[in-house]
N, C-alpha and C positions, 0 to 999 in steps of 0.2 A: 473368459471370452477372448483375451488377445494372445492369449496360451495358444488357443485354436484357429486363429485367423494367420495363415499363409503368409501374410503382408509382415508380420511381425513377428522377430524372437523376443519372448521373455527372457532376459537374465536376470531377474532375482526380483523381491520384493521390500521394502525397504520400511522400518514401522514409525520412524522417528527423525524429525529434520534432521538433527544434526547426524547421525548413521549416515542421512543422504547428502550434507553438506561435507563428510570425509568422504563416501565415494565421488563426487563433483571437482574436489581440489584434486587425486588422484593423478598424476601426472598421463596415463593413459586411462581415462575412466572406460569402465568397460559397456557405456550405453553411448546409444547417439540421441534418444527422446527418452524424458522419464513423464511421468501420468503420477501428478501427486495430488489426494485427497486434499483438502481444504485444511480440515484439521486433525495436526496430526500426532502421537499421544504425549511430544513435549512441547509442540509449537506450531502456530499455524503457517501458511503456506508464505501465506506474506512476510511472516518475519525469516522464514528461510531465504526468500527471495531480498530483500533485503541484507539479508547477513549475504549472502550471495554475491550483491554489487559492491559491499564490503569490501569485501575478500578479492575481491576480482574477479570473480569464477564467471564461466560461461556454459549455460547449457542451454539445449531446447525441452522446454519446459512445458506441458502441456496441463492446467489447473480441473480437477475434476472436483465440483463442488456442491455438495447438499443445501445450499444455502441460496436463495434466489435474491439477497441483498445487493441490490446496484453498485452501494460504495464499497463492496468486497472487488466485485469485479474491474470496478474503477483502477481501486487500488492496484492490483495486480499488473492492469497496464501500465499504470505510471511506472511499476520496478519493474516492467520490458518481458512479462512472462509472452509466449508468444500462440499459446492456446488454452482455451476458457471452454467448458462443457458441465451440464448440468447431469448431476445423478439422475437425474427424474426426464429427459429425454433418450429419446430412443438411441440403442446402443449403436446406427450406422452413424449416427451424428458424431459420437465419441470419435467413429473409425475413421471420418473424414478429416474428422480434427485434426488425428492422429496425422494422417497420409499428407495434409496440408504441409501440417507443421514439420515434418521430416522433408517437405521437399523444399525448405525455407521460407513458407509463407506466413503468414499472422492471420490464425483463425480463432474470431470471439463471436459472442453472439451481439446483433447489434446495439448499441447507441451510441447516443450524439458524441461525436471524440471530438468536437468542438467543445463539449462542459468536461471532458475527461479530467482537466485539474480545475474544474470547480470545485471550490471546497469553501467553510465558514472562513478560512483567511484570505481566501482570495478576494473575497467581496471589500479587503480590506484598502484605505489607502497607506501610503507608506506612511505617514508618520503614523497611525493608527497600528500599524505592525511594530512601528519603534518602540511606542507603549507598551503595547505588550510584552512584546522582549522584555524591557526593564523590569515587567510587570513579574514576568516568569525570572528575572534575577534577585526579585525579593525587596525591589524597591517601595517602598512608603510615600504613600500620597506626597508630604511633605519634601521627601527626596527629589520626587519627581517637580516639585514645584521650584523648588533652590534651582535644581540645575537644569532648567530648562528655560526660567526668567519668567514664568507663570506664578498666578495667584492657587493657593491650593484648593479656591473652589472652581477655577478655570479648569485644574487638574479631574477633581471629581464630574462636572459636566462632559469635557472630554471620556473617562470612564464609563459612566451612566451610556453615553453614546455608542463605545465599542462595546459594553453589554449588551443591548439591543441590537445591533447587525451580528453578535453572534449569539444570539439568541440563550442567554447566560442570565443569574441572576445576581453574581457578585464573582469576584476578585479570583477564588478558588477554581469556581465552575471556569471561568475564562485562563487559566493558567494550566488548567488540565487539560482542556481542549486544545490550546498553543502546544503544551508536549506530545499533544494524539495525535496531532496532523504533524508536527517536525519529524514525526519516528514513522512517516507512510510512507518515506520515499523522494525521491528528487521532483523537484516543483511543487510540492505539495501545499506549498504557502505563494509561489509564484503565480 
């Protein structure tokens, strides 16, 4: 379809992030917008995007996505893509996307960009994230109890508590969640 639409040249088709993060770093890349599926057959869009602000790369990016998940979308805005469209609406939506985001605008479909870096750690307070952190360095109850000047059943109350605001059942679940949200992107825990 964008083969055929006047508004737009195709240069090429691209199968694999990292294929499309060498053409990006490219000193003259040869697109001005690229249209990347969600997922793609080494990685999905977000870790491209991601490895992206890495790198320092800059592109206009437009996310074209099978998936009607809200925290895909989310995500995506927090690493700064700058167009979001569903497989499953109509193809003028995609093209407006498209003509949006080529003329520098930011076009997604709505929500609230007030909750945009909502997330399970942001519900958190800060010592409540300090915890974790230790938690995610492999610290033991008792560790945490030495060097914080707490009792270690203070330590486990405190725990018990940051399992339930993150909706967790123990120690693993809650340390795996802390590396799933640190690896979305900037603010992600902010």
């Amino acid at each position: 379809m964008i083969k055929n639409d006047s508004r737009f040249d195709l240069v090429g088709s691209i199968q694999t992030g990292e294929a499309f993060l060498r053409a990006a770093a490219a000193s003259e890349p040869d697109f001005d917008l690229a249209v990347l599926g969600w997922r793609l057959s080494d990685m999905d869009s977000g870790e491209v995007l991601a490895e992206m602000q890495r790198r320092g790369l800059h592109a206009r990016i437009v996310i074209f996505s099978n998936d009607h998940d809200l925290g895909i979308l989310k995500r995506c805005v927090r690493l700064g893509v700058q167009g979001y469209c569903y497989q499953f609406d109509d193809p003028s939506i995609l093209f407006d996307t498209l003509v949006a985001v080529a003329h520098g605008r930011i076009c997604i479909p709505y929500i609230d960009v007030s909750k945009i870096n909502d997330t399970p750690l942001s519900r958190l307070t800060t010592r409540e994230r300090e915890l974790l952190s230790v938690l995610a360095d492999g610290w033991t109850n008792l560790q945490i109890a030495a060097r914080t000047g707490i009792s270690e059943n203070t330590v486990k109350y405190h725990l018990k508590n940051l399992y339930d605001k993150l909706d967790v059942r123990n120690r693993a679940m809650a340390v795996a969640l802390y590396a799933r949200e640190k690896n979305r992107g900037p603010h992600a825990s902010s």
